[in-house]
C-alpha positions in Angstrom: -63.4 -55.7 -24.9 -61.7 -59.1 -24.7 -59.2 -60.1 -21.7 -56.3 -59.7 -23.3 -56.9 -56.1 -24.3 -58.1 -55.5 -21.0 -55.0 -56.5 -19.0 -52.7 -54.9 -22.0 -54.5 -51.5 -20.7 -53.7 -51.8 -17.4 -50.4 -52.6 -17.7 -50.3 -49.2 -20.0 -51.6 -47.4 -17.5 -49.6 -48.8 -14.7 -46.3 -47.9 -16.4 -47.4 -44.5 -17.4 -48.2 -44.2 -13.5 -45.0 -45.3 -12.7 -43.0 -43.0 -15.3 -45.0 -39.9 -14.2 -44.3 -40.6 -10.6 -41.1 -41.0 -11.5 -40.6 -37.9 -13.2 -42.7 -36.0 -10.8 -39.8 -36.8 -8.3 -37.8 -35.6 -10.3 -39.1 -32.6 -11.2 -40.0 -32.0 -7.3 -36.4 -32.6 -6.7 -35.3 -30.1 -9.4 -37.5 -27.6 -8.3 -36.4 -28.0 -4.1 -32.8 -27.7 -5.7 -33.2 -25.0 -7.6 -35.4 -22.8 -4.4 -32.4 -24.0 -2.0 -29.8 -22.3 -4.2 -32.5 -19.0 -4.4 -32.2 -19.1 -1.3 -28.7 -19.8 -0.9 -28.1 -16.7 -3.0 -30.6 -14.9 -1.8 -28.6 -15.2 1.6 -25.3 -14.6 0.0 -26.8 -11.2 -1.4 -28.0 -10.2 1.8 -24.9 -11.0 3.8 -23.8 -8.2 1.6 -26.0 -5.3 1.9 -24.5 -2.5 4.5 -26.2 -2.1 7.7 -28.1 0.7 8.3 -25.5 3.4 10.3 -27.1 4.8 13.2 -27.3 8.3 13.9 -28.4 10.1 16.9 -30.4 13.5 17.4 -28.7 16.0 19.7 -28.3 19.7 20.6 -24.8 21.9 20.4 -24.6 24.6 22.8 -22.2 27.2 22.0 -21.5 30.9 22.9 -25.3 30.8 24.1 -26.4 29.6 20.6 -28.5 26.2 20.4 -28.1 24.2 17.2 -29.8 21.1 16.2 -27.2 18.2 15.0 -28.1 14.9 13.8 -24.8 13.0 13.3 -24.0 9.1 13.2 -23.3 7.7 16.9 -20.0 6.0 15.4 -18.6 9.2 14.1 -15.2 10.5 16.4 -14.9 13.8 17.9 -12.9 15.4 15.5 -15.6 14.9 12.6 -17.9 16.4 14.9 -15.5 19.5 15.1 -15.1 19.4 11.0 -18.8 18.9 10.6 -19.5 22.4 13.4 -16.9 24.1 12.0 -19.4 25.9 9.3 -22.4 25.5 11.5 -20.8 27.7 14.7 -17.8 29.5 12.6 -15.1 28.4 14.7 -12.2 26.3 13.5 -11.9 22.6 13.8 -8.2 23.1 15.5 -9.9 25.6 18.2 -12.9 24.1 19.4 -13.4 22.4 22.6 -16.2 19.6 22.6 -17.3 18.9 26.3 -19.2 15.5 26.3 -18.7 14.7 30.3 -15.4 16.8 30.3 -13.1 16.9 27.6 -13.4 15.1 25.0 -10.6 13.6 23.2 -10.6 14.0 19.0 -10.6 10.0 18.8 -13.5 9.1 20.8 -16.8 8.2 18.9 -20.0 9.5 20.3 -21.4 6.3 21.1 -18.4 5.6 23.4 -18.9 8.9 25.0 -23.0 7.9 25.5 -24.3 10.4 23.5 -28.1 9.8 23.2 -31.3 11.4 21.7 -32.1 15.0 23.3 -28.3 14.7 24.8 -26.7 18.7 24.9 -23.1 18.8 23.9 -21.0 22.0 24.9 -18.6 23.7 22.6 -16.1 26.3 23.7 -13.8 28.3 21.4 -12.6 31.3 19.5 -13.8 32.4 16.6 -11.0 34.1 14.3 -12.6 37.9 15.0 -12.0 36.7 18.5 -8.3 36.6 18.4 -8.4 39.5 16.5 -10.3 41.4 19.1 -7.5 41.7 21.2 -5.2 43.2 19.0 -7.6 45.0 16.6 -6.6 48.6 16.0 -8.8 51.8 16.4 -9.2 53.6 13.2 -6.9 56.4 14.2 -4.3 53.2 14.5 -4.8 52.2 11.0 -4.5 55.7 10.1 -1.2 55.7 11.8 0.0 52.6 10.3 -1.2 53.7 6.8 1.5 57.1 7.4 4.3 55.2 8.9 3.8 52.7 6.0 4.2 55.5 3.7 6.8 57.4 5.3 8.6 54.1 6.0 8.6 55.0 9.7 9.9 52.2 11.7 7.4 50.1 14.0 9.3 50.9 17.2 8.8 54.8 15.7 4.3 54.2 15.2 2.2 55.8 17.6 0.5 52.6 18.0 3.5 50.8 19.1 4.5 53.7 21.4 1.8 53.4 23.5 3.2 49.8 24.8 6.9 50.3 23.7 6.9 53.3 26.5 5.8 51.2 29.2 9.2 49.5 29.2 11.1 46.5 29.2 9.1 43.8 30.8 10.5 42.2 34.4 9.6 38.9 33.3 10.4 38.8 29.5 12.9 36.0 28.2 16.8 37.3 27.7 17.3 38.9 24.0 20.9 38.3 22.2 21.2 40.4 19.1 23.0 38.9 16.1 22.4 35.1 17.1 20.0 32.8 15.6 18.8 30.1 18.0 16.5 27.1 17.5 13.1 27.5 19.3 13.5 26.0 22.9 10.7 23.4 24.2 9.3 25.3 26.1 6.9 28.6 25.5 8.2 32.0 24.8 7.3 34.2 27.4 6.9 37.4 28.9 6.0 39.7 25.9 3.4 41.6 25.5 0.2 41.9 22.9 -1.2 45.0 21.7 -3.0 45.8 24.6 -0.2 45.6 27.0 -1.5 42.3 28.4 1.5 39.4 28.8 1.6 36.8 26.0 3.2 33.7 25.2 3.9 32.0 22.2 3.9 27.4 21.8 4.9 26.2 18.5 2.8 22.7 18.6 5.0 21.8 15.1 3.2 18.1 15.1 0.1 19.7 15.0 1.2 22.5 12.7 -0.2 25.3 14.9 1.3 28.3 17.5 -1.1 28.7 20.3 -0.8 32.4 21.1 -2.1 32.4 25.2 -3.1 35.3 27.3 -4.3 35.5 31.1 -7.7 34.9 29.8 -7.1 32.4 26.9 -5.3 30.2 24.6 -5.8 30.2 21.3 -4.8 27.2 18.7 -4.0 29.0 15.6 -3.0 26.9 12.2 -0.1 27.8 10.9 -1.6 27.1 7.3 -3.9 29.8 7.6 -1.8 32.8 8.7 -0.7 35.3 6.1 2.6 36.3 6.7 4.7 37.3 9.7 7.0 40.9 9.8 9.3 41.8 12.7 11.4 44.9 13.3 14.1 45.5 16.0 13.0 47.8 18.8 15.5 50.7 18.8 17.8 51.1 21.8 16.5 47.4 22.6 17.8 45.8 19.4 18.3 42.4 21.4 14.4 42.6 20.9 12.1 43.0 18.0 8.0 44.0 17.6 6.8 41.4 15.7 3.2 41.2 13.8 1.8 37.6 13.4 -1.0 38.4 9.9 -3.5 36.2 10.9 -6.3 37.8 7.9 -6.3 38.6 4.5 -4.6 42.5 5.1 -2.4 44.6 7.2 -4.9 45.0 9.9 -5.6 41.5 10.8 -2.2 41.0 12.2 -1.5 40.2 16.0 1.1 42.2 17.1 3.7 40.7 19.9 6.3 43.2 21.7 9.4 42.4 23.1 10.3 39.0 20.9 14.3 37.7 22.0 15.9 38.1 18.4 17.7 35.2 18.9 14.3 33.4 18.2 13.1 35.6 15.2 14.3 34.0 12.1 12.9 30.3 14.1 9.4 31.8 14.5 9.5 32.6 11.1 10.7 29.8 9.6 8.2 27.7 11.8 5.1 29.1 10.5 5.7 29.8 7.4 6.4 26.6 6.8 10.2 25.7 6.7 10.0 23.1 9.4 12.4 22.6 12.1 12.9 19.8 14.8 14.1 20.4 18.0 
Protein backbone atom coordinates (compact mmCIF):
# COMPACT_ATOMS: atom_id res chain seq x y z
CA UNK A 1 0.00 0.00 0.00
CA UNK A 2 1.55 3.31 -1.01
CA UNK A 3 1.52 6.55 1.43
CA UNK A 4 -1.01 8.24 0.00
CA UNK A 5 -3.62 5.44 0.21
CA UNK A 6 -2.45 4.86 3.60
CA UNK A 7 -3.18 8.32 5.03
CA UNK A 8 -6.55 8.58 2.66
CA UNK A 9 -7.64 5.49 5.05
CA UNK A 10 -7.09 7.06 8.07
CA UNK A 11 -8.60 10.07 7.45
CA UNK A 12 -11.81 7.63 6.38
CA UNK A 13 -11.66 6.09 9.36
CA UNK A 14 -11.23 9.14 11.48
CA UNK A 15 -14.34 10.85 10.02
CA UNK A 16 -16.46 7.74 10.31
CA UNK A 17 -15.27 7.83 14.11
CA UNK A 18 -16.18 11.15 14.35
CA UNK A 19 -19.80 10.81 12.68
CA UNK A 20 -20.59 7.69 14.68
CA UNK A 21 -19.66 9.43 17.91
CA UNK A 22 -21.59 12.02 16.77
CA UNK A 23 -24.56 10.26 16.20
CA UNK A 24 -24.10 8.07 19.18
CA UNK A 25 -24.74 11.33 21.21
CA UNK A 26 -27.39 11.76 19.60
CA UNK A 27 -28.99 8.84 19.79
CA UNK A 28 -27.98 8.62 23.70
CA UNK A 29 -29.56 11.97 23.95
CA UNK A 30 -32.77 10.81 22.20
CA UNK A 31 -33.00 7.84 24.09
CA UNK A 32 -32.37 9.86 27.89
CA UNK A 33 -35.21 12.20 26.42
CA UNK A 34 -37.45 9.83 25.52
CA UNK A 35 -37.00 7.57 29.28
CA UNK A 36 -37.30 11.18 31.13
CA UNK A 37 -40.75 11.71 29.47
CA UNK A 38 -41.56 7.66 30.52
CA UNK A 39 -40.97 8.58 33.34
CA UNK A 40 -42.55 11.87 33.44
CA UNK A 41 -45.67 10.08 32.45
CA UNK A 42 -45.21 7.33 34.26
CA UNK A 43 -45.38 9.84 37.23
CA UNK A 44 -48.27 11.73 35.84
CA UNK A 45 -50.22 8.35 35.70
CA UNK A 46 -49.48 7.54 39.07
CA UNK A 47 -50.34 10.83 40.65
CA UNK A 48 -53.67 9.62 39.45
CA UNK A 49 -54.40 6.29 40.75
CA UNK A 50 -56.72 6.38 44.11
CA UNK A 51 -55.19 5.55 47.28
CA UNK A 52 -55.99 2.56 48.82
CA UNK A 53 -59.11 3.50 51.54
CA UNK A 54 -58.51 2.13 54.78
CA UNK A 55 -60.86 0.05 56.59
CA UNK A 56 -60.77 -1.19 60.00
CA UNK A 57 -61.99 -4.54 61.66
CA UNK A 58 -64.28 -4.19 64.55
CA UNK A 59 -67.16 -5.83 66.65
CA UNK A 60 -70.96 -4.33 67.03
CA UNK A 61 -72.56 -5.25 70.21
CA UNK A 62 -76.14 -4.98 70.25
CA UNK A 63 -79.15 -6.40 72.31
CA UNK A 64 -76.43 -9.10 73.47
CA UNK A 65 -75.67 -10.04 69.89
CA UNK A 66 -71.91 -9.69 68.59
CA UNK A 67 -71.43 -8.96 64.93
CA UNK A 68 -68.34 -8.72 62.96
CA UNK A 69 -68.01 -5.35 60.83
CA UNK A 70 -65.28 -4.38 58.69
CA UNK A 71 -66.05 -0.78 57.43
CA UNK A 72 -63.65 2.09 56.11
CA UNK A 73 -62.18 4.25 59.09
CA UNK A 74 -63.27 7.45 57.03
CA UNK A 75 -66.84 6.46 56.80
CA UNK A 76 -69.35 8.86 59.33
CA UNK A 77 -71.65 7.53 61.76
CA UNK A 78 -74.64 7.70 60.02
CA UNK A 79 -73.34 5.20 57.16
CA UNK A 80 -72.48 3.05 59.86
CA UNK A 81 -76.26 3.16 61.03
CA UNK A 82 -77.39 2.62 57.13
CA UNK A 83 -74.82 -0.14 56.68
CA UNK A 84 -76.33 -2.08 60.51
CA UNK A 85 -79.52 -1.29 59.62
CA UNK A 86 -80.02 -4.88 57.72
CA UNK A 87 -77.34 -6.57 59.80
CA UNK A 88 -79.19 -5.84 63.55
CA UNK A 89 -82.86 -4.96 61.96
CA UNK A 90 -83.20 -1.70 63.56
CA UNK A 91 -83.72 1.47 61.68
CA UNK A 92 -81.11 3.90 60.77
CA UNK A 93 -83.36 6.92 62.43
CA UNK A 94 -83.48 4.78 65.81
CA UNK A 95 -80.26 3.50 66.55
CA UNK A 96 -77.86 4.85 69.05
CA UNK A 97 -74.02 4.18 68.17
CA UNK A 98 -71.96 4.54 71.44
CA UNK A 99 -68.24 5.02 70.47
CA UNK A 100 -67.00 6.81 73.93
CA UNK A 101 -70.55 8.19 74.46
CA UNK A 102 -72.75 9.34 71.95
CA UNK A 103 -71.79 9.53 68.86
CA UNK A 104 -72.90 12.17 66.62
CA UNK A 105 -74.17 11.10 62.80
CA UNK A 106 -71.23 13.30 61.23
CA UNK A 107 -68.30 12.03 62.95
CA UNK A 108 -66.02 9.50 61.01
CA UNK A 109 -64.69 6.50 62.83
CA UNK A 110 -61.24 7.44 62.50
CA UNK A 111 -61.97 10.77 64.43
CA UNK A 112 -63.80 8.81 67.03
CA UNK A 113 -60.42 6.28 67.23
CA UNK A 114 -61.88 3.37 66.25
CA UNK A 115 -59.26 0.67 65.84
CA UNK A 116 -58.77 -3.06 65.06
CA UNK A 117 -60.60 -5.50 67.75
CA UNK A 118 -62.40 -1.93 69.00
CA UNK A 119 -66.37 -2.98 70.34
CA UNK A 120 -68.85 -0.43 69.34
CA UNK A 121 -72.36 -0.43 71.24
CA UNK A 122 -75.61 -0.07 69.60
CA UNK A 123 -78.83 0.71 71.40
CA UNK A 124 -82.33 0.83 69.77
CA UNK A 125 -85.81 -0.38 68.94
CA UNK A 126 -86.51 -2.62 66.62
CA UNK A 127 -90.11 -1.92 64.91
CA UNK A 128 -91.85 -5.20 66.86
CA UNK A 129 -90.44 -3.24 69.74
CA UNK A 130 -92.63 -0.32 69.51
CA UNK A 131 -95.27 -2.47 68.71
CA UNK A 132 -94.88 -4.52 71.85
CA UNK A 133 -96.29 -2.05 73.87
CA UNK A 134 -99.42 -1.57 72.16
CA UNK A 135 -99.83 -5.04 70.59
CA UNK A 136 -103.28 -6.42 71.19
CA UNK A 137 -104.22 -9.95 72.65
CA UNK A 138 -106.04 -11.99 70.25
CA UNK A 139 -109.42 -11.59 72.00
CA UNK A 140 -108.46 -7.65 71.18
CA UNK A 141 -108.28 -8.27 67.61
CA UNK A 142 -111.26 -10.21 67.82
CA UNK A 143 -112.98 -7.22 69.37
CA UNK A 144 -111.72 -4.82 66.90
CA UNK A 145 -112.64 -7.21 63.99
CA UNK A 146 -116.69 -6.88 65.59
CA UNK A 147 -116.66 -3.25 66.35
CA UNK A 148 -115.18 -2.85 62.75
CA UNK A 149 -118.07 -4.72 61.51
CA UNK A 150 -120.71 -3.35 63.53
CA UNK A 151 -119.18 0.14 63.10
CA UNK A 152 -118.97 0.43 66.85
CA UNK A 153 -117.17 3.51 67.82
CA UNK A 154 -113.51 3.26 69.40
CA UNK A 155 -114.57 4.94 72.58
CA UNK A 156 -117.51 1.97 72.46
CA UNK A 157 -114.39 -1.27 71.98
CA UNK A 158 -113.75 -3.35 74.77
CA UNK A 159 -110.17 -2.74 74.15
CA UNK A 160 -110.39 0.95 74.56
CA UNK A 161 -112.62 0.54 77.57
CA UNK A 162 -110.25 -0.97 79.63
CA UNK A 163 -108.17 2.53 79.58
CA UNK A 164 -110.99 4.92 78.62
CA UNK A 165 -112.62 3.75 82.25
CA UNK A 166 -109.66 4.75 84.15
CA UNK A 167 -110.52 8.39 83.51
CA UNK A 168 -109.41 11.60 82.40
CA UNK A 169 -105.83 12.01 83.09
CA UNK A 170 -104.66 14.77 85.95
CA UNK A 171 -101.90 15.72 83.89
CA UNK A 172 -103.18 15.63 80.26
CA UNK A 173 -102.91 18.84 78.01
CA UNK A 174 -106.46 21.09 77.83
CA UNK A 175 -108.88 19.75 74.89
CA UNK A 176 -111.04 22.45 72.86
CA UNK A 177 -113.59 20.81 70.69
CA UNK A 178 -114.29 22.39 67.30
CA UNK A 179 -110.85 24.37 66.95
CA UNK A 180 -108.02 23.50 64.85
CA UNK A 181 -104.62 24.60 66.26
CA UNK A 182 -101.10 24.45 64.91
CA UNK A 183 -98.88 21.92 66.84
CA UNK A 184 -97.12 23.90 69.68
CA UNK A 185 -93.11 23.49 70.16
CA UNK A 186 -93.18 21.74 72.59
CA UNK A 187 -94.39 17.82 73.17
CA UNK A 188 -97.84 16.73 73.61
CA UNK A 189 -98.32 15.32 76.80
CA UNK A 190 -100.13 13.48 79.34
CA UNK A 191 -102.01 10.78 77.29
CA UNK A 192 -101.92 7.58 77.57
CA UNK A 193 -100.82 4.34 75.35
CA UNK A 194 -102.54 1.18 75.20
CA UNK A 195 -101.27 -0.09 78.25
CA UNK A 196 -102.28 2.81 80.42
CA UNK A 197 -98.68 4.02 80.70
CA UNK A 198 -98.31 8.07 79.99
CA UNK A 199 -97.05 9.04 76.49
CA UNK A 200 -95.96 11.95 74.70
CA UNK A 201 -95.83 12.73 71.25
CA UNK A 202 -92.50 15.28 69.44
CA UNK A 203 -93.05 16.05 65.87
CA UNK A 204 -89.03 16.50 64.91
CA UNK A 205 -90.58 17.95 61.16
CA UNK A 206 -86.72 18.63 60.07
CA UNK A 207 -86.00 15.24 60.56
CA UNK A 208 -89.31 13.98 59.27
CA UNK A 209 -90.00 11.78 62.34
CA UNK A 210 -92.63 11.80 65.68
CA UNK A 211 -90.74 10.32 68.59
CA UNK A 212 -93.50 8.60 70.52
CA UNK A 213 -91.73 8.54 74.38
CA UNK A 214 -92.72 6.53 77.38
CA UNK A 215 -91.26 6.32 81.10
CA UNK A 216 -89.00 3.69 79.74
CA UNK A 217 -88.18 4.97 76.14
CA UNK A 218 -88.25 7.07 73.21
CA UNK A 219 -88.74 5.96 70.10
CA UNK A 220 -87.68 7.91 66.63
CA UNK A 221 -90.29 6.81 64.27
CA UNK A 222 -90.18 8.07 60.40
CA UNK A 223 -92.97 9.53 59.38
CA UNK A 224 -92.37 7.95 55.75
CA UNK A 225 -92.93 4.63 57.02
CA UNK A 226 -96.22 4.81 58.94
CA UNK A 227 -99.33 3.62 57.25
CA UNK A 228 -102.00 5.80 58.10
CA UNK A 229 -103.37 7.56 61.17
CA UNK A 230 -107.39 7.30 62.44
CA UNK A 231 -108.81 9.17 65.39
CA UNK A 232 -112.27 9.28 66.94
CA UNK A 233 -113.77 11.62 69.55
CA UNK A 234 -114.15 10.06 73.03
CA UNK A 235 -117.83 10.35 73.88
CA UNK A 236 -118.81 12.53 76.80
CA UNK A 237 -115.08 13.86 76.42
CA UNK A 238 -115.44 15.08 72.74
CA UNK A 239 -112.68 17.87 73.58
CA UNK A 240 -110.64 14.61 73.21
CA UNK A 241 -110.20 11.95 70.70
CA UNK A 242 -108.46 8.07 70.80
CA UNK A 243 -106.21 8.16 68.19
CA UNK A 244 -104.29 5.03 66.34
CA UNK A 245 -100.82 5.96 64.88
CA UNK A 246 -100.59 2.50 61.89
CA UNK A 247 -97.12 2.05 62.19
CA UNK A 248 -97.32 -1.73 59.96
CA UNK A 249 -98.71 -3.00 57.06
CA UNK A 250 -102.52 -3.80 58.83
CA UNK A 251 -104.98 -2.81 61.46
CA UNK A 252 -103.14 -4.43 64.16
CA UNK A 253 -99.80 -2.71 63.91
CA UNK A 254 -101.28 0.56 64.97
CA UNK A 255 -100.15 2.37 68.27
CA UNK A 256 -102.96 3.53 69.91
CA UNK A 257 -102.77 7.08 71.95
CA UNK A 258 -105.85 8.07 74.45
CA UNK A 259 -106.78 11.26 75.43
CA UNK A 260 -105.34 13.43 72.20
CA UNK A 261 -106.57 17.56 72.67
CA UNK A 262 -108.78 17.83 69.42
CA UNK A 263 -107.56 20.97 68.90
CA UNK A 264 -104.31 19.23 67.72
CA UNK A 265 -105.90 16.30 65.60
CA UNK A 266 -106.22 17.51 62.11
CA UNK A 267 -102.09 19.01 62.86
CA UNK A 268 -100.99 15.48 63.84
CA UNK A 269 -102.39 14.32 60.80
CA UNK A 270 -101.42 16.58 58.51
CA UNK A 271 -97.75 16.32 59.95
CA UNK A 272 -97.25 12.74 59.26
CA UNK A 273 -98.89 12.10 56.51
CA UNK A 274 -97.02 14.39 54.90
CA UNK A 275 -98.82 17.90 54.45
CA UNK A 276 -96.04 19.80 56.14
CA UNK A 277 -96.48 22.61 58.48
CA UNK A 278 -94.03 25.21 60.02
CA UNK A 279 -94.51 26.54 63.29
Amino acid sequence: MSFSNCKESTLHSKYRSEQGDASGGKCNSESKGAESDICTQTKEEGDELEVPKESVDFKVIYNKNKYDVNFLLDSTVGQLKQHLQDIIGVPQSMQKVMIKGLAKDERTLRELGVVKGAKVMVVGSTLDDVLAVSTPSKQDIQDEKMATASKEPFCKQKQHRKVLDKGVPDDVMPGIKNTKDALPPYPLSGMLNKSGGKVRLTFKMEQDQVWIGTKERTDKIPMNTIKGVVSEPIEGHEEYHIMGIQLGPTDASRYWVYWVPAQYVDAIKDAILGKWQYF
